[in-house]
LOTORMI-765654 format. One record per atom (N, C-alpha, C): residue number from 1; residue in one letter; atom name; x, y, z. Coordinates in steps of 0.02 Angstrom, whole numbers, plus 50000, padded with zeros to 5 digits. Layout:
! residues N
NUM	A	CA	X	Y	Z
...
END
This chain:
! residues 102
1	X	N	51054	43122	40738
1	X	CA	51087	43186	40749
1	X	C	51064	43236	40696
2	X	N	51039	43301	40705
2	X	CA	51031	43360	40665
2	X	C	51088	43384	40646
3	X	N	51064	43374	40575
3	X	CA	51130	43420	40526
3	X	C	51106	43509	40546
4	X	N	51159	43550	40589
4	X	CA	51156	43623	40626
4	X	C	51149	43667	40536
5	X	N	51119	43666	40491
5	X	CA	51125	43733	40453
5	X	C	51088	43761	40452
6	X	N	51129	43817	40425
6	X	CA	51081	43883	40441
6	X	C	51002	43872	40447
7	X	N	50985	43840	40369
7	X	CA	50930	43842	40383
7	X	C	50894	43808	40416
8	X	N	50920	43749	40440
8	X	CA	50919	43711	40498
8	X	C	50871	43735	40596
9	X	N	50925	43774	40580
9	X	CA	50920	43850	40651
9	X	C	50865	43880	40629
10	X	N	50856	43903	40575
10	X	CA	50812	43958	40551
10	X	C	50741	43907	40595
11	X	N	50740	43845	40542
11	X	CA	50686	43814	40533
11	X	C	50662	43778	40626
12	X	N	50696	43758	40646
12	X	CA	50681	43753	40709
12	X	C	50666	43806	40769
13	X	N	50704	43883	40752
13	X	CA	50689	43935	40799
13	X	C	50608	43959	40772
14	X	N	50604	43935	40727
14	X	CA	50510	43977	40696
14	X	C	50482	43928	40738
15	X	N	50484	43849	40736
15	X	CA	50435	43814	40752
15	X	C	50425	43826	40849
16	X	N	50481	43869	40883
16	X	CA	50453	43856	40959
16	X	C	50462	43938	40972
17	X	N	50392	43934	41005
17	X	CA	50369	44011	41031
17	X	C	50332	43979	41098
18	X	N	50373	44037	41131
18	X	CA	50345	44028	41194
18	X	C	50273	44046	41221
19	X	N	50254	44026	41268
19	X	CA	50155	44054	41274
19	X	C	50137	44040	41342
20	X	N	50150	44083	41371
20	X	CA	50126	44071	41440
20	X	C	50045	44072	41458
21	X	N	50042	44003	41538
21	X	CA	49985	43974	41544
21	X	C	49911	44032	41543
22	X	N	49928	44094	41553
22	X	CA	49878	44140	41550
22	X	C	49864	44165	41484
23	X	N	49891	44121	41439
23	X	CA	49886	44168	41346
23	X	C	49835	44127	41328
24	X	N	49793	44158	41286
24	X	CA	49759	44111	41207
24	X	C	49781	44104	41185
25	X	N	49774	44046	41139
25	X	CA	49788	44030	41075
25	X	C	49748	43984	41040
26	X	N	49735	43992	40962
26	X	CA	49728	43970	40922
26	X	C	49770	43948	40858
27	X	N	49781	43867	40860
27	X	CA	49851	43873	40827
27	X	C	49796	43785	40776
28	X	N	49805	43806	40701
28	X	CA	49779	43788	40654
28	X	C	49818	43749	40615
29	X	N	49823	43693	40569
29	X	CA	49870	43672	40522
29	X	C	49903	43726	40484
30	X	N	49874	43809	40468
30	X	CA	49895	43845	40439
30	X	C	49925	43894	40481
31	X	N	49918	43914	40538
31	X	CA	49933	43973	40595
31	X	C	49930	43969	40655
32	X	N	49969	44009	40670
32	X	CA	49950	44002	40778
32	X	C	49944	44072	40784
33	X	N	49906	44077	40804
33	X	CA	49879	44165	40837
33	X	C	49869	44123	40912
34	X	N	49911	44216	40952
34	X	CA	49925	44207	41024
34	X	C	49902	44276	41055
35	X	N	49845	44258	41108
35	X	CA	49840	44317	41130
35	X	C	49886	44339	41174
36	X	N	49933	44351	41212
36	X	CA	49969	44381	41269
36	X	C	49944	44398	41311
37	X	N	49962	44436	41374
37	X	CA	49914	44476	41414
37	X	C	49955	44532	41365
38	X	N	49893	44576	41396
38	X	CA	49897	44641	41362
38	X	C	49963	44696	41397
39	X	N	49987	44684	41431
39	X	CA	50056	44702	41463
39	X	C	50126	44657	41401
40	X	N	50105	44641	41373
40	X	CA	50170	44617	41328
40	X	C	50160	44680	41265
41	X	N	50242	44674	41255
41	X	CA	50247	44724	41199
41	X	C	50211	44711	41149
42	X	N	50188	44634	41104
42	X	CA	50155	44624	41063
42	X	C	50095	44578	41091
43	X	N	50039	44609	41103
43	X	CA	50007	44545	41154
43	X	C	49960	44493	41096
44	X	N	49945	44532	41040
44	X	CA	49914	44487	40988
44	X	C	49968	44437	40936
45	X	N	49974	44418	40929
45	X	CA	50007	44402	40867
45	X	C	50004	44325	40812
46	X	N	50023	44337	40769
46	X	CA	49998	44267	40725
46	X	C	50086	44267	40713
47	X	N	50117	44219	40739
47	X	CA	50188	44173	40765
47	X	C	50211	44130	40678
48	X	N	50172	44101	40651
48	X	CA	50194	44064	40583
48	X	C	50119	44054	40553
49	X	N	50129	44047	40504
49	X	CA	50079	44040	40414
49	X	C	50095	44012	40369
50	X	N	50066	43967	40355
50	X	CA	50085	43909	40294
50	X	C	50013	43877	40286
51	X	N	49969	43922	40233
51	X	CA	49932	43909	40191
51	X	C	49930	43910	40127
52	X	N	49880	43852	40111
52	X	CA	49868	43871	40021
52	X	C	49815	43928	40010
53	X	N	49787	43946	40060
53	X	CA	49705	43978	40053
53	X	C	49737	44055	40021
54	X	N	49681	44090	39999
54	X	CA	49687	44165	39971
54	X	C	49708	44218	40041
55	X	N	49748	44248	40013
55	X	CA	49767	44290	40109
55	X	C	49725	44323	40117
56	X	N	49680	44336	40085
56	X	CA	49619	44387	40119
56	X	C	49568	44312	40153
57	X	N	49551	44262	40121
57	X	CA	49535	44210	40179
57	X	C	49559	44216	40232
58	X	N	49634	44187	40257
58	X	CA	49664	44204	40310
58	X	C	49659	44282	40353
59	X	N	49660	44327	40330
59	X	CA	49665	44381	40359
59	X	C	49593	44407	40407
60	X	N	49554	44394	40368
60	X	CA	49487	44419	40380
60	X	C	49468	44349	40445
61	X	N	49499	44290	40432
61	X	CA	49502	44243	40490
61	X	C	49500	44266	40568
62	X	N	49567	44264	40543
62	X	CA	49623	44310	40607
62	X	C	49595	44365	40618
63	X	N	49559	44414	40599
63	X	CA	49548	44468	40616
63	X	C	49471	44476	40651
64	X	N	49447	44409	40621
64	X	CA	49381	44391	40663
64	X	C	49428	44364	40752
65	X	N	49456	44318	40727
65	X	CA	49459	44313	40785
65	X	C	49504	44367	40841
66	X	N	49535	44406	40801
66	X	CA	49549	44470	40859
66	X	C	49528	44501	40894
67	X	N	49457	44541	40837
67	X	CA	49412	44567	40880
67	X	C	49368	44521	40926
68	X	N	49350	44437	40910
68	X	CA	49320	44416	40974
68	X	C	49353	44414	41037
69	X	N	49414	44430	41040
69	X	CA	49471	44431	41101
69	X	C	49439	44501	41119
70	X	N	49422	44542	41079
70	X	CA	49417	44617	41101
70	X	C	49487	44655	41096
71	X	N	49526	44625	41057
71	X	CA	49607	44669	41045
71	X	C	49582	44697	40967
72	X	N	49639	44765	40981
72	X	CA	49622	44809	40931
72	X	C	49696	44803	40864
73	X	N	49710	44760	40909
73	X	CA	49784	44749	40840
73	X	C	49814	44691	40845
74	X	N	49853	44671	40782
74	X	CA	49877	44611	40787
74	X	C	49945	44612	40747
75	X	N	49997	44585	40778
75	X	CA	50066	44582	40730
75	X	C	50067	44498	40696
76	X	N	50092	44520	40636
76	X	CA	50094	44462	40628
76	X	C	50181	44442	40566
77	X	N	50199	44380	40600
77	X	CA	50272	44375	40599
77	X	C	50263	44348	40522
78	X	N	50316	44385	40475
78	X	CA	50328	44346	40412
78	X	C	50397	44341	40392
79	X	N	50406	44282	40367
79	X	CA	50457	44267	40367
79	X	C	50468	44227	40310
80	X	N	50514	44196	40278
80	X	CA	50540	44164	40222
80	X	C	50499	44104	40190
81	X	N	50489	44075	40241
81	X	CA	50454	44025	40226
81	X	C	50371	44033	40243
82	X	N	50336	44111	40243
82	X	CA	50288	44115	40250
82	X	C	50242	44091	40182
83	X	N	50189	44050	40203
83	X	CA	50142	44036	40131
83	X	C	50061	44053	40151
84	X	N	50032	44093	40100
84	X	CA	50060	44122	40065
84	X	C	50088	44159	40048
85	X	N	50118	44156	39994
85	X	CA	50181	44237	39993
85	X	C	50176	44273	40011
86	X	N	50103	44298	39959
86	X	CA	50049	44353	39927
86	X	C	50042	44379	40014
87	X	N	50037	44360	40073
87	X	CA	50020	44385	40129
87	X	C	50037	44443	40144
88	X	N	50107	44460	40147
88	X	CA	50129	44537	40166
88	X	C	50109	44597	40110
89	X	N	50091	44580	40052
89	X	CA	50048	44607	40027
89	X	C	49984	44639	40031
90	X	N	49971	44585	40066
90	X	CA	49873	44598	40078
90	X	C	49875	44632	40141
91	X	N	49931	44601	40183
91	X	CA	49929	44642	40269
91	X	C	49945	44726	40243
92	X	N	49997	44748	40193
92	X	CA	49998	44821	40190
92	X	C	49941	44836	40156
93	X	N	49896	44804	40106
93	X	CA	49868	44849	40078
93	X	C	49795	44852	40126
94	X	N	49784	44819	40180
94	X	CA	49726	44841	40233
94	X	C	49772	44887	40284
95	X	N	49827	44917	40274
95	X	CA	49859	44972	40304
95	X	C	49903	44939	40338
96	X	N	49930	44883	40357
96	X	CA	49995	44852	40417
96	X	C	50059	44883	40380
97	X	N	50080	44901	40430
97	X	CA	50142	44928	40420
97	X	C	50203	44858	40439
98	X	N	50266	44871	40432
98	X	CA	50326	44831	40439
98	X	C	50354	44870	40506
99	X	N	50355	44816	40572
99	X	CA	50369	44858	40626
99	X	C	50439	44828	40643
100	X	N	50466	44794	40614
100	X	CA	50553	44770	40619
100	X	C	50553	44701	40563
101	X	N	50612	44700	40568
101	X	CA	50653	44656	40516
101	X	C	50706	44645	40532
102	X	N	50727	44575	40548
102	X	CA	50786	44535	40563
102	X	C	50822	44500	40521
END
């Protein structure tokens, strides 16, 4: 039986994202990037991150692989337990903005 706490909830609602049979994805020991169709409000996005690597490694990753999709943007979800930290850092200072917070 699962002990229900908070962080419990937290930690199990990050690990399931939905992806329907028409999406990409690339999903890594460190990330899952999902393409959407392009009719979804966010059709790119990188879903969870838990690396040791430098976030400009990661970023410049992901961003290779965006443009091979041919998408011109990508959201990408951070959250508490994002690693590395340093990430939302590096995403504003190549210009990403913060488009909500829960």
């Amino acid at each position: 039986m699962t002990d229900w706490t908070p962080a419990a909830v937290r930690a199990a609602a990050a690990e399931w994202v939905w992806i329907p049979p028409e999406a990409r994805e690339v999903a890594t020991s460190e990330y899952q990037l999902i393409g959407y169709p392009e009719y979804f409000q966010q059709p790119t996005k990188v879903a969870w991150t838990r690396s040791a690597r430098p976030p400009t490694q990661l970023v410049d990753e992901v961003l290779a692989l965006v443009a091979d999709w041919g998408r011109a943007a990508v959201w990408w979800w951070i959250r508490e337990d994002t690693q590395p930290a340093s990430l939302e850092d590096e995403l504003t200072a190549r210009g990403g903005v913060a488009d909500d917070a829960v």
